[in-house]
Every structure is written in C-alpha cells, then in structure tokens.
TIRO-2110 file (N, C-alpha, C; in Angstrom, 1 decimal):
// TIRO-2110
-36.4, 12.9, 75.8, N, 1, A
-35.8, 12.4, 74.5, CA, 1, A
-34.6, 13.2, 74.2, C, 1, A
-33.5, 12.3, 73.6, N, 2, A
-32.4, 13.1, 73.0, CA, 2, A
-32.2, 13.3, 71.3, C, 2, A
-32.6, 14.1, 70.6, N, 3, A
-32.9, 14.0, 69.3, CA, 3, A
-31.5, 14.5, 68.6, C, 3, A
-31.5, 14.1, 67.9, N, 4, A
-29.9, 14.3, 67.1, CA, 4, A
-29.6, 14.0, 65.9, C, 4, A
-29.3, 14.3, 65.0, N, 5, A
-28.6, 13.7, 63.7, CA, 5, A
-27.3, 13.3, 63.3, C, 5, A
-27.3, 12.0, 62.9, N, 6, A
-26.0, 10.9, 62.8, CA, 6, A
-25.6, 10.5, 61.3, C, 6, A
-26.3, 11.5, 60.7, N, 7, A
-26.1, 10.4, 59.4, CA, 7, A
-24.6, 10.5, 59.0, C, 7, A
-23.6, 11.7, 59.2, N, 8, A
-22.6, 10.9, 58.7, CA, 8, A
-21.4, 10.3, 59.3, C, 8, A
-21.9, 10.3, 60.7, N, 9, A
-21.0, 8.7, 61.7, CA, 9, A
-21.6, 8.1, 61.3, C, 9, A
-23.3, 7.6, 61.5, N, 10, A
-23.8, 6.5, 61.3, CA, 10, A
-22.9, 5.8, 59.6, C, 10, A
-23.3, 6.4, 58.5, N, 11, A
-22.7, 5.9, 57.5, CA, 11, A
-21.5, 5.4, 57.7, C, 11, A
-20.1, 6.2, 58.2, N, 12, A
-18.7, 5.7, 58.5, CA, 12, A
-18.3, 4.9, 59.5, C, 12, A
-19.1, 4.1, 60.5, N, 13, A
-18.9, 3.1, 61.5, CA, 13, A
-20.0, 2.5, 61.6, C, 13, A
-20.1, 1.0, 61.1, N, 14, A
-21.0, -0.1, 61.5, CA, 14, A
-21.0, 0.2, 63.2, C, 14, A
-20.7, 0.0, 64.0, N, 15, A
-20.3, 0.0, 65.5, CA, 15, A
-20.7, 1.0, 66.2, C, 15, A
-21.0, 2.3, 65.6, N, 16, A
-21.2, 3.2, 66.1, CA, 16, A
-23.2, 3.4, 65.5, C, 16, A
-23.6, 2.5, 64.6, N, 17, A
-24.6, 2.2, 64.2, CA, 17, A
-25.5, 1.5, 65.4, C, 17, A
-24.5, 0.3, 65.4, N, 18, A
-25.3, -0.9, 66.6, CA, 18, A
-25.4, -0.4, 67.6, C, 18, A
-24.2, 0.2, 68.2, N, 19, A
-24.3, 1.0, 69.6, CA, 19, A
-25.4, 1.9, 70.1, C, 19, A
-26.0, 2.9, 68.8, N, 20, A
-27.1, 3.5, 68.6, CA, 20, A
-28.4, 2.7, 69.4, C, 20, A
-28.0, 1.7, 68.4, N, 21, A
-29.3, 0.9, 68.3, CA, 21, A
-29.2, 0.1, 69.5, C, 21, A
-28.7, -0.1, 70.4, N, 22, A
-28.6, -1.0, 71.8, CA, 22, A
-28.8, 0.1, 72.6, C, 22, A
-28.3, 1.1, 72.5, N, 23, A
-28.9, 2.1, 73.6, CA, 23, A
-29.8, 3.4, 73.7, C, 23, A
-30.7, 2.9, 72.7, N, 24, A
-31.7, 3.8, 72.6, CA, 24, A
-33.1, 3.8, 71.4, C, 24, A
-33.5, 4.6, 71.4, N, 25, A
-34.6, 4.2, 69.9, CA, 25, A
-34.6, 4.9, 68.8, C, 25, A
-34.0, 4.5, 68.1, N, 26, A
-33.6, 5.1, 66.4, CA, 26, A
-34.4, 5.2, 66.3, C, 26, A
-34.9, 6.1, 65.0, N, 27, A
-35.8, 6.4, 64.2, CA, 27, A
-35.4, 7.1, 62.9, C, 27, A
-35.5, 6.5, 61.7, N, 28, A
-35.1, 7.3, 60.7, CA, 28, A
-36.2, 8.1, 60.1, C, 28, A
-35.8, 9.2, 59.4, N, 29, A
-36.1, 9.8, 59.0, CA, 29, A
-36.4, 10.0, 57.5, C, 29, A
-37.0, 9.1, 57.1, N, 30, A
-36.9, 9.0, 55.8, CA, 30, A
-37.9, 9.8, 54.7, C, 30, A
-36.8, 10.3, 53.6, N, 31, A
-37.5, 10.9, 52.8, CA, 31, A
-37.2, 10.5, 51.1, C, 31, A
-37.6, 10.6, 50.3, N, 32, A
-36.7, 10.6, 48.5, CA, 32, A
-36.2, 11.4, 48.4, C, 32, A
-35.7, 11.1, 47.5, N, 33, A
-34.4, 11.8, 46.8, CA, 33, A
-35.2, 13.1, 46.6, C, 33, A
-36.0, 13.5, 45.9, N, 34, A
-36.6, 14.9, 45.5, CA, 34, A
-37.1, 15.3, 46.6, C, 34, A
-37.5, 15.0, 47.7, N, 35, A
-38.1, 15.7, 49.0, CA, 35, A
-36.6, 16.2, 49.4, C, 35, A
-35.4, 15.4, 49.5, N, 36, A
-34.2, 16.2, 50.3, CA, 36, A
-33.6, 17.1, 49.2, C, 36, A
-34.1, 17.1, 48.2, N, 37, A
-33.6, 17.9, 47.0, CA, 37, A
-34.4, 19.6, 47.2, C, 37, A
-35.8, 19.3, 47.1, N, 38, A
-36.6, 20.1, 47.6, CA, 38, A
-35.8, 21.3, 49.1, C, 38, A
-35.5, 20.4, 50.3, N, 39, A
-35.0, 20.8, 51.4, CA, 39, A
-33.6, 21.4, 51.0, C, 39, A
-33.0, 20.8, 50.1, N, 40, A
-31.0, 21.4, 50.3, CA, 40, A
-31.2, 22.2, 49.1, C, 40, A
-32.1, 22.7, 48.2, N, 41, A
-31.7, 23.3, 47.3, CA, 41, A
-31.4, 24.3, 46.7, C, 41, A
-31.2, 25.0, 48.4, N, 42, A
-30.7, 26.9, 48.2, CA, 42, A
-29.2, 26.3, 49.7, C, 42, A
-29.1, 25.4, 49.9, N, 43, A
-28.3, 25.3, 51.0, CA, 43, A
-26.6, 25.5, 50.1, C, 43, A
-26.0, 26.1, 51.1, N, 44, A
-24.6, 26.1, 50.1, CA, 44, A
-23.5, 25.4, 51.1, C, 44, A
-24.2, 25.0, 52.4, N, 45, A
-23.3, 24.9, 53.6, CA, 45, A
-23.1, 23.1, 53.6, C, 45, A
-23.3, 22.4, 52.8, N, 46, A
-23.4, 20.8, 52.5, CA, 46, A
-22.0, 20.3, 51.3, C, 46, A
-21.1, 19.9, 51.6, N, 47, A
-20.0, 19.8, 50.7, CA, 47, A
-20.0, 18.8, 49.9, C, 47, A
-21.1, 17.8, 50.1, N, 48, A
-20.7, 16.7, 49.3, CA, 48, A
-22.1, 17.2, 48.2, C, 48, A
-22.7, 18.4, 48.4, N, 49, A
-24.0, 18.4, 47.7, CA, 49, A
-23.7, 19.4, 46.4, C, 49, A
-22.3, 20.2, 46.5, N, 50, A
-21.8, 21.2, 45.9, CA, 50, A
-21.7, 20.0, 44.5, C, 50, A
-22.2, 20.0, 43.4, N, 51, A
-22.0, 19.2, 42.4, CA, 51, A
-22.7, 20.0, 41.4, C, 51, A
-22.5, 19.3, 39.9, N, 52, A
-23.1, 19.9, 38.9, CA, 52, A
-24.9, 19.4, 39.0, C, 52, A
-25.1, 18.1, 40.1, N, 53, A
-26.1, 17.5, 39.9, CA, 53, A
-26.6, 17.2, 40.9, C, 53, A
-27.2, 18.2, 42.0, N, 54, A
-27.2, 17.8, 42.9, CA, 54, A
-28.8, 16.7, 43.3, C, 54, A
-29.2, 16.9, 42.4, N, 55, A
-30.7, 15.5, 42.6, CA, 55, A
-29.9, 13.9, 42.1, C, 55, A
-29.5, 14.1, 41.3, N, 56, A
-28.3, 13.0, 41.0, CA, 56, A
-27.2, 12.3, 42.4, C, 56, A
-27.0, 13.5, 42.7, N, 57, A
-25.8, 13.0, 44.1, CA, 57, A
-26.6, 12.6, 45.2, C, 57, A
-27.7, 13.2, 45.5, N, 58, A
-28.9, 12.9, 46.5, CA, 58, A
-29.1, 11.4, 46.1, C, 58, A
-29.3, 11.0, 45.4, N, 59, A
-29.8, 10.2, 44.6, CA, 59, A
-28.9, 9.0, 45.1, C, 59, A
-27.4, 8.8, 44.9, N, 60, A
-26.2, 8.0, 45.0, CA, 60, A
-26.5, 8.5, 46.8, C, 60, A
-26.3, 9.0, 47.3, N, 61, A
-25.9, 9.1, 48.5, CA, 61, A
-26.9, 8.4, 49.6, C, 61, A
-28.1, 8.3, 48.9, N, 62, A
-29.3, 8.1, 49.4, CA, 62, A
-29.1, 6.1, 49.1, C, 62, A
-29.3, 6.1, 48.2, N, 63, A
-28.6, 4.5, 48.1, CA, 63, A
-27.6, 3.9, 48.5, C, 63, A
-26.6, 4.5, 48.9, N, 64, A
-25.7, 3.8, 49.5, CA, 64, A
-25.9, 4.0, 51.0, C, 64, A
-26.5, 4.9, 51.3, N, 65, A
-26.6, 5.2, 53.3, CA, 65, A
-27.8, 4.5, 53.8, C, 65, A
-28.7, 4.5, 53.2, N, 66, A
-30.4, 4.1, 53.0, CA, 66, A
-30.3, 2.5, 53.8, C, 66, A
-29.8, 1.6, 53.2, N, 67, A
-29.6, -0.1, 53.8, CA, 67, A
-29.2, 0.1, 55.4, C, 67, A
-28.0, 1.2, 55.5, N, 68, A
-27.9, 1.3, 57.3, CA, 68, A
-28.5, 2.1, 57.9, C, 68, A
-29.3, 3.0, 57.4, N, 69, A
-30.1, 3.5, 58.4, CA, 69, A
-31.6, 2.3, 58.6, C, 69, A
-31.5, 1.5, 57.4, N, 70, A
-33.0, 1.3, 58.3, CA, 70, A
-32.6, -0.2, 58.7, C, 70, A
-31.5, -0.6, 58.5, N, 71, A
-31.4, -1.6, 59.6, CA, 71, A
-30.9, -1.1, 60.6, C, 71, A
-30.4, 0.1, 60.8, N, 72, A
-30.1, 0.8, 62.3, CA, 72, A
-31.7, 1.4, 63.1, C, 72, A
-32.7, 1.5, 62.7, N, 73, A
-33.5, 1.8, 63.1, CA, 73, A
-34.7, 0.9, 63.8, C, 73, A
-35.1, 1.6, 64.8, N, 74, A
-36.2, 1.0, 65.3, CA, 74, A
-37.6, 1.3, 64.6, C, 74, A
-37.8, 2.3, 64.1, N, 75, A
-38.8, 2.7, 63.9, CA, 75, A
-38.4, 3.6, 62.1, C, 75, A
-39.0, 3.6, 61.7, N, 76, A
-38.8, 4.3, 60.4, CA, 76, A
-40.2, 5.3, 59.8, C, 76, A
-39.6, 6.4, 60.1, N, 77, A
-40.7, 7.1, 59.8, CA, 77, A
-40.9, 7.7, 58.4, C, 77, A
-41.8, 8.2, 57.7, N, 78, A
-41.8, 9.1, 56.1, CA, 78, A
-43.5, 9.8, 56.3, C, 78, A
-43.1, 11.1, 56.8, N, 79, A
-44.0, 12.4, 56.3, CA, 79, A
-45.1, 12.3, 55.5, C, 79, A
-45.7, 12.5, 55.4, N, 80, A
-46.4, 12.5, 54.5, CA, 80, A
-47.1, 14.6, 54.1, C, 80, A
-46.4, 15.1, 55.7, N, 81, A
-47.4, 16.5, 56.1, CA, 81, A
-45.7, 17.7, 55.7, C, 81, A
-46.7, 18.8, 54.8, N, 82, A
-45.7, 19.6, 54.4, CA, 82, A
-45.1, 20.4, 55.4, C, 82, A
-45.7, 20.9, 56.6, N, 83, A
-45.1, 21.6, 57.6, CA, 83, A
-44.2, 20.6, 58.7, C, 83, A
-43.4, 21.2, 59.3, N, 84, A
-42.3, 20.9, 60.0, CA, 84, A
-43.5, 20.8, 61.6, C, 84, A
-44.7, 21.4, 61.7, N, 85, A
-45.5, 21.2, 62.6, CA, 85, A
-46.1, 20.2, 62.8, C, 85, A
-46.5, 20.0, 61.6, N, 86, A
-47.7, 18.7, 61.6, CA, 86, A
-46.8, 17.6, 61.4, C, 86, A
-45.7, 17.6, 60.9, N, 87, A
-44.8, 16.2, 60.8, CA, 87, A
-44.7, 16.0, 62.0, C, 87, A
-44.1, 16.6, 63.0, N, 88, A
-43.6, 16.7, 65.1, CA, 88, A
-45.0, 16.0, 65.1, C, 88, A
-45.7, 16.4, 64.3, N, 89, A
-47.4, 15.9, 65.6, CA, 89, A
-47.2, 14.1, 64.9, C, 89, A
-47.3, 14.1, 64.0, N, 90, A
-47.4, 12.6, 63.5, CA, 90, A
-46.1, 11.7, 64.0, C, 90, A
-45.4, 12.6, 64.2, N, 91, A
-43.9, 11.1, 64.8, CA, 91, A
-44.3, 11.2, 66.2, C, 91, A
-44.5, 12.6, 66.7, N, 92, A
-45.2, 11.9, 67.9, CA, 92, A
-45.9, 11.2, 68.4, C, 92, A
-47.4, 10.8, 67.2, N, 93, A
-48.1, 10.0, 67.4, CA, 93, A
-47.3, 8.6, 67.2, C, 93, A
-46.3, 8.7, 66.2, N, 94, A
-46.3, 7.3, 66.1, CA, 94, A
-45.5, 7.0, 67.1, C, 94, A
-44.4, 7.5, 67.6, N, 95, A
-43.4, 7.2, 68.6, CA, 95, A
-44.1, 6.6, 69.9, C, 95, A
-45.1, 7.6, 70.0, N, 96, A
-46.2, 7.0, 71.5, CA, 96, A
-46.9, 5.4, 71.3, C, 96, A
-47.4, 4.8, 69.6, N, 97, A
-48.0, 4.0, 69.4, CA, 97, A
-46.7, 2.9, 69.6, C, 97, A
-45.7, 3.5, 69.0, N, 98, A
-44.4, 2.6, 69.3, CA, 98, A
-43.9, 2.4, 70.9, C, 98, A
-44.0, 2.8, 71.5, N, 99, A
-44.1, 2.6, 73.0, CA, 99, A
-45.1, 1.8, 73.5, C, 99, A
-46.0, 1.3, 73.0, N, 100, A
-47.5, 0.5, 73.4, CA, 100, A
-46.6, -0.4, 72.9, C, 100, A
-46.2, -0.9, 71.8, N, 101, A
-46.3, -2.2, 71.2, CA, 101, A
-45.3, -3.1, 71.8, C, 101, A
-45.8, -4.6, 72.1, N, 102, A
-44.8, -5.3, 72.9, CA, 102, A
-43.4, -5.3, 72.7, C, 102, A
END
C-alpha cells in the first residue's frame, strides 16, 4: 500500500480527485469537527487553522471539503478507537473486508 494525504490537492482539482480514484483505493478518513479540533489544537504549523476560532474554521473547512472527499472515496472510514493503534487494526480490518466484496 501507498498511504498519503491529499486533502489539499484533493480539494483544489476535481481531476486530480478522479485520477485518485481510477487508480487506486481511496479511503477517507473521516472525523467531526471536534475530533480534528481535539488533534490540531496545540498545532501552530497549520495556516489556515491560525484563527480567532479555530473549531469554527474546522467547522467551514470541513463542509466545504467533506462532499469531495467522499465522493472521491472508495471506502470511508470513522474511528470509533482512541489510540492511533487500535484505529490501524480496525481500517485494516475493514480494508481486508473491502477487498472480499465483489
């Protein structure tokens, strides 16, 4: 597998969306607004997150990107497990269940 994050080509080129998605198996990554709030909210290295409001901008950014990632995706995944371990074990599982299905 080649694992990578696209979200901000993916957002800036339809084309570069489809392309994704014809040559390979997307999978988004999906979380709410307060779970990536939770994750960025000692980060200082995010420019568009520098705001007075940053659950707020999550919020807008999240709605406007959200419609292309999951029509760019094959598979859409959301966590349910707090560690960064047990999440790898559940997309694993599902990614293998997603390989079974016709």
């Amino acid at each position: 597998y080649l694992i990578f994050s696209s979200h901000n080509f993916l957002c800036a080129n339809r084309a570069y969306a489809a392309l994704l998605r014809e040559r390979g198996l997307v999978v988004y990554l999906a979380a709410s607004p307060q779970q990536l709030y939770e994750r960025t909210r000692h980060d200082t290295h995010r420019p568009l997150l520098q705001t007075g409001d940053r659950k707020a901008t999550l919020a807008r950014i999240l709605s406007e990107r959200e419609p292309l990632y999951r029509e760019t995706a094959h598979l859409i995944f959301r966590s349910q497990q707090h560690s960064a371990q047990a999440a790898a074990e559940e997309l694993r599982e599902h990614l293998r269940l997603h390989q079974r299905a016709p």
